[in-house]
N, C-alpha and C positions, 0 to 999 in steps of 0.2 A: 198748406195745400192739402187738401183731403181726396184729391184725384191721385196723386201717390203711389204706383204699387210699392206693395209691399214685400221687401226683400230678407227672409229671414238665414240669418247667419250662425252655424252652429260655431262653437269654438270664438264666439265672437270678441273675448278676451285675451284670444290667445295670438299668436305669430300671424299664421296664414287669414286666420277669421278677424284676427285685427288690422289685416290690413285693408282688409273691405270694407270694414264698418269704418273704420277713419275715410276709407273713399267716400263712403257713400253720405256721411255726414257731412264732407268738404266739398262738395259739391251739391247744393240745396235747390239746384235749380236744376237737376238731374234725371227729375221724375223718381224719384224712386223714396221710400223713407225703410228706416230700420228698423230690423225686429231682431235683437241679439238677445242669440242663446245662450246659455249659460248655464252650468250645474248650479252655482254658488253666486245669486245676484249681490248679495252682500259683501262680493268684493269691493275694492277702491276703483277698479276698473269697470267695473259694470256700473259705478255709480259714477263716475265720470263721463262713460256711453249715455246712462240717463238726462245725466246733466246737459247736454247736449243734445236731447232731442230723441233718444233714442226710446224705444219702447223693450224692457230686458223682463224673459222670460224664465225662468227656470225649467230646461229641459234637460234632463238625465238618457241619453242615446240606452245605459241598461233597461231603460221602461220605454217601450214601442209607444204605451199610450200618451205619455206626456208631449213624445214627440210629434206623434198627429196632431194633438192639442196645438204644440206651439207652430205647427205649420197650417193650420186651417187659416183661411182666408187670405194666404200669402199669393202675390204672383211667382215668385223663384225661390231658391234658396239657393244657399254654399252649402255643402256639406265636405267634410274633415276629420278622420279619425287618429287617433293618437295612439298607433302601434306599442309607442316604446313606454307609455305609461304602464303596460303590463304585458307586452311582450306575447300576445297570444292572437293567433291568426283567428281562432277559434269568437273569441271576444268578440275583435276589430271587427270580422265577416256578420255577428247578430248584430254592432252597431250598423255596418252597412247598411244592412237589409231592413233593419227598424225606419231608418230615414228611408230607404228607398221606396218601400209598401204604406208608409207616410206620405211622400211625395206622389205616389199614386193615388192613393184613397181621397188626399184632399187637392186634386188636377192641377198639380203646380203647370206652371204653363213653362217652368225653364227652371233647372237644377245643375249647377257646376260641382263636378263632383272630383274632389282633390282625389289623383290616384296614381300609381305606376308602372309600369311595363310589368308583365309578366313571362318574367324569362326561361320561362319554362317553352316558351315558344323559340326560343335562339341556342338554350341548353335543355334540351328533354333527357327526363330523368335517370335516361339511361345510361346518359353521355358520362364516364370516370373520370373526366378530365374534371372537372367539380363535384364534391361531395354532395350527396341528397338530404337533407336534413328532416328530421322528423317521419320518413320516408315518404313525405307528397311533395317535399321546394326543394325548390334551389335556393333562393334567397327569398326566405319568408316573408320579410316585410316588403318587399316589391310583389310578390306573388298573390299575396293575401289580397292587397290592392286592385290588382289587376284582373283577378278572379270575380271579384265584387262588382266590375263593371257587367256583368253580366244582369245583376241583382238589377240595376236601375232598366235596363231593356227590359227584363222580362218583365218588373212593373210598368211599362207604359208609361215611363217619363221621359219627358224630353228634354236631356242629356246634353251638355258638353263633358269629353274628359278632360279636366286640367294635368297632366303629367308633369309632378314636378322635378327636383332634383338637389344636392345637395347643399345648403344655408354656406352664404360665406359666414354668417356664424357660425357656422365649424371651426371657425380659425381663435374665435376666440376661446373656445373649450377645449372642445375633442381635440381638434390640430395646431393649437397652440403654437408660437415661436416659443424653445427651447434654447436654454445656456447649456456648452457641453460645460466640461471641466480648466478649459485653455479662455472663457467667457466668450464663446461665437456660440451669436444664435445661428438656429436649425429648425426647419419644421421635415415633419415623416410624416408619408403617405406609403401606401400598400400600393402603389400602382405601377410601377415603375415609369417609363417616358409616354405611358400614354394622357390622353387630354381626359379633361372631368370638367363638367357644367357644371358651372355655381348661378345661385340666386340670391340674390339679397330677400330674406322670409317676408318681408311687407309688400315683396312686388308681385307675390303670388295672387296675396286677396286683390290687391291693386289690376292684376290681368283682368283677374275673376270681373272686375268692375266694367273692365274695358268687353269683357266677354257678353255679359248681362245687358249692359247699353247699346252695345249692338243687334240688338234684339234678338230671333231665333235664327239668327244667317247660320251659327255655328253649332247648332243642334246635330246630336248625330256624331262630329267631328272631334277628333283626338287633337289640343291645342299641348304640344310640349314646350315647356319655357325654361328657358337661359337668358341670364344676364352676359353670361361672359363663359369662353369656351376656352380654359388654359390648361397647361401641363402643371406639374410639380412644379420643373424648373421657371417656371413663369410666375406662380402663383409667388416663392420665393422671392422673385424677384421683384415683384411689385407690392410684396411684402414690407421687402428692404428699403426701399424708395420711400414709402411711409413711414415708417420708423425709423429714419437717418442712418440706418448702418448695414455692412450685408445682412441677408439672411440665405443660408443655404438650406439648397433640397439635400436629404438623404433619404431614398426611397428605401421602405420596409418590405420581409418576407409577410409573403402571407402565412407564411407559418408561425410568425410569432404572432401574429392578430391572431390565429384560430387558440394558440395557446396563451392569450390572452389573460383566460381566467373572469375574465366582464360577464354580464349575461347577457348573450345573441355575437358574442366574439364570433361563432362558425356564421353565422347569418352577416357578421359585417367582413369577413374577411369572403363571404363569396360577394358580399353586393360589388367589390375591390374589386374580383376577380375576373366578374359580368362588365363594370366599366372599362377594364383594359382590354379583353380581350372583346368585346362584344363593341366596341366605339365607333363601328361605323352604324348600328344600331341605336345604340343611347345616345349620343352626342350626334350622331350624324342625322338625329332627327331634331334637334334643336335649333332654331336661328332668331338667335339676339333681336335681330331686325324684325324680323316677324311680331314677334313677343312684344317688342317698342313699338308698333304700329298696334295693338290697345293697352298698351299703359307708358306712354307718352313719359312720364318718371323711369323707365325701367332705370337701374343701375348695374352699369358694369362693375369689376371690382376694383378699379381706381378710385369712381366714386362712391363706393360703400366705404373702402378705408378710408376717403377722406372726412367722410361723416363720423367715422368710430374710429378714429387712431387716439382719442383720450381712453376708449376699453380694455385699449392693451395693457398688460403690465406685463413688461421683460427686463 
């Protein structure tokens, strides 16, 4: 089909960019065909995208002008930046703004742009109940995000924000199931009894898919997604279930996440700090259902552990 618009996807290798580009490849009669971005097309991944149909570009977000290049004569894009590869708001906000004045210069007609609350709107910086960090955030990597929505409005593109929220792949890393010393597993969270949105990371690009085929109805509008809205004690518990044996919650201080010693410990022990006490907020803007109504796949987190309980190892 050479009527096709054309959808170019940064990140399109990765978690949230791969889950769009596998949409959008799985679906061939969807109007749409791919243009996956990619620093390094010489990946096995980007040549697996080719192999498939895919048209893989090498665009570098640190060079503005590669990235015009690889969005001229697109109809939309996804765009996605990658915070924690180097941990600088500074960075993340030039890639913003590269894709964003990109998306202008060559009239994308529709850009999804992965992003998150800026909670500077719910804790202003003045507030001592949470630490300021670097003296402009609260929580850096939501702020830096959230800030950047600005960058796509003032360029004159038309915008959906995707808000997303935390991967139940956290569970296989960061929040792991733990054996104490008695062999009962355990997962910690910094939250205490309040609720945290999870997402399975495919069903982000996947919304993104269900955003873009519905053509510009959602221009403009802030779409937040969750798979699944549970507590500690819950997430444990449907943990356990998967993995045949209990698992118990023990919620952590945020003091030991700031004394941590990681880099961005004070940035991940405020994001803790923003989801419990800020939840009617962050979660009470999320509805599963919603989210399920453009991406028909979403998964709650029964069915992601039923898909990955071979990833565990405990």
């Amino acid at each position: 089909m050479t009527d096709r618009k054309i959808i170019a996807v940064v990140g399109a290798t990765g978690t949230q960019g791969g889950g769009l580009a596998e949409a959008i490849l799985d679906d061939p009669d969807g109007g749409f065909a791919l243009r996956a971005l990619t620093r390094n097309p010489a990946t096995d991944a980007a040549a697996a995208l080719a192999a498939r149909g895919a048209e893989v570009v090498a665009t570098d977000l640190d060079d503005p002008d590669s990235v015009r290049k690889a969005l001229d004569g697109a109809y939309g894009a996804f765009v996605v930046t990658a915070f924690w590869e180097y941990n600088s708001v500074e960075r993340e906000q030039a890639h913003a703004r590269a894709a964003a004045d990109a998306a202008g210069a060559t009239g994308l007609e529709h850009v999804v742009w992965s992003t998150l609350p800026d909670t500077r709107l719910h804790v202003p910086l003045e507030d001592d109940r949470m630490p300021t960090l670097h003296g402009r955030y609260k929580v850096p990597h939501f702020d830096s995000k959230g800030e950047a929505d600005q960058f796509f409005r003032d360029a004159g593109v038309p915008t959906t924000m995707l808000s997303t929220t935390m991967y139940f792949e956290s569970f296989l890393d960061f929040f792991h199931p733990l054996r104490d010393e008695q062999g009962a597993l355990f997962i910690t969270l910094p939250m205490g009894d309040a609720v945290l949105p999870g997402v399975a990371g495919v069903d982000i690009g996947r919304t993104a898919y269900g955003i873009l085929a519905g053509g510009t109805e959602l221009v403009g509008e802030t779409v937040a997604i969750s798979g699944e809205i549970l507590s500690g004690e819950q997430y444990a518990a449907k943990l356990g279930a998967a993995l045949g044996e209990p698992v118990e919650y023990r919620p952590a201080a945020l003091s030991a996440v700031r004394a941590g010693g990681f880099p961005g410990a004070d940035d991940v022990a405020n994001m803790f700090q923003y989801y419990a006490e800020f939840a009617d907020s962050f979660a009470g803007a999320r509805d599963p259902a919603y989210a399920r109504s453009l991406n028909p796949r979403l998964q709650d987190f029964d069915t992601w552990l039923a898909a990955n309980r071979d990833e565990f190892t405990v």
